[in-house]
N, C-alpha and C positions, 0 to 999 in steps of 0.2 A: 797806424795804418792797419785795415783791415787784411784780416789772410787771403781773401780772394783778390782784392788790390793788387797785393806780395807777387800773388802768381800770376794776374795778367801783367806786371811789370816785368816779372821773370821770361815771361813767354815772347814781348814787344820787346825788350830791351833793343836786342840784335838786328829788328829793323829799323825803329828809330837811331839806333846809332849808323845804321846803312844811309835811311835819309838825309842825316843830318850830314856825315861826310862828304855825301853825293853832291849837296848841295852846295858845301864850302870848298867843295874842288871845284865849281862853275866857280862860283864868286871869287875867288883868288885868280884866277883867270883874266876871269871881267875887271879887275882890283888893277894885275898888272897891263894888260895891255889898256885901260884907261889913261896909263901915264907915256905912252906913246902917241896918241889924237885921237882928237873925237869922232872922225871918219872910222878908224878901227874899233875904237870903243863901239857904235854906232854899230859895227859888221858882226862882230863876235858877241853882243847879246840878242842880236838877229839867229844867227848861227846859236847861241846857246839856246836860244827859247825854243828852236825847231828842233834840237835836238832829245830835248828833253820833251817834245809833245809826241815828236815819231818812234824816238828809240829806248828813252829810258823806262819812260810809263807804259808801255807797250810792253818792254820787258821784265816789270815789277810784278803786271799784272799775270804775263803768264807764269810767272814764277807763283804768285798768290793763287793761278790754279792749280798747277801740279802739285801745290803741296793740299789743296782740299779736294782734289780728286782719286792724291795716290791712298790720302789719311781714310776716302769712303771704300777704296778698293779693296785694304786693309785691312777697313775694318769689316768690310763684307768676305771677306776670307776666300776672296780674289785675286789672288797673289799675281796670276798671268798679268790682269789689267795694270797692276803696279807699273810690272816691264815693260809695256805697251805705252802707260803713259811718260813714264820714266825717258824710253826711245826716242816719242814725238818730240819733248823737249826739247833733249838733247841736238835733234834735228835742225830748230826753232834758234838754239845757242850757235849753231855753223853760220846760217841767216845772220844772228848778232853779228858776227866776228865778220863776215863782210861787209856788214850794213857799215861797224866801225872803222875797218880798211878803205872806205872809200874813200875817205875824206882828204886823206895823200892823193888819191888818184885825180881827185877834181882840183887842187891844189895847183897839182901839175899842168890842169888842163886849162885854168885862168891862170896865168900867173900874173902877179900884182906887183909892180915895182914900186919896192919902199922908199920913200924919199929922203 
């Protein structure tokens, strides 16, 4: 393998291993509640495929900006805009953390008796 291979493998390693987790923690998901019925199987890769178009990719992406906006900041010897960008983020991640807290609250708000 070529040395520049070496180090784009070196550099993706740790998001391909992120996707690929991400990924087998839906499908284990979908894996067990499939052997429960196909009415729930049916609900939760509804609920999985929304999840992953509103919230994970949404949050991949701005994570895939902060790191090439703080790396131009950086490297423009802009060190404020780092902090600046760095802040919005972190902002953007509180957003995360209730977008993922809903999901109990809507839970509560249909509730579904199992049969």
């Amino acid at each position: 393998m070529g040395d520049e291979a070496k180090k784009q493998l070196w550099l993706a390693g740790p998001m391909i291993c992120v996707s690929v987790f991400q990924y087998s923690l839906q499908m284990i998901s979908l894996i067990f509640v499939g052997h429960l019925d196909e009415l729930f199987l049916a609900a939760a890769a509804l609920a999985t495929s929304f999840v992953s178009v509103t919230g994970f990719s949404v949050m991949m992406g701005l994570s895939s900006v902060l790191d090439t906006f703080c790396g131009q900041s950086y490297g423009a010897q802009q060190y404020e805009m780092v902090g600046i960008h760095t802040q919005s983020h972190v902002g953007n991640r509180y957003l995360n953390i209730f977008y993922e807290g809903a999901d109990s609250f809507l839970f509560d708000i249909f509730k579904y008796e199992v049969r």
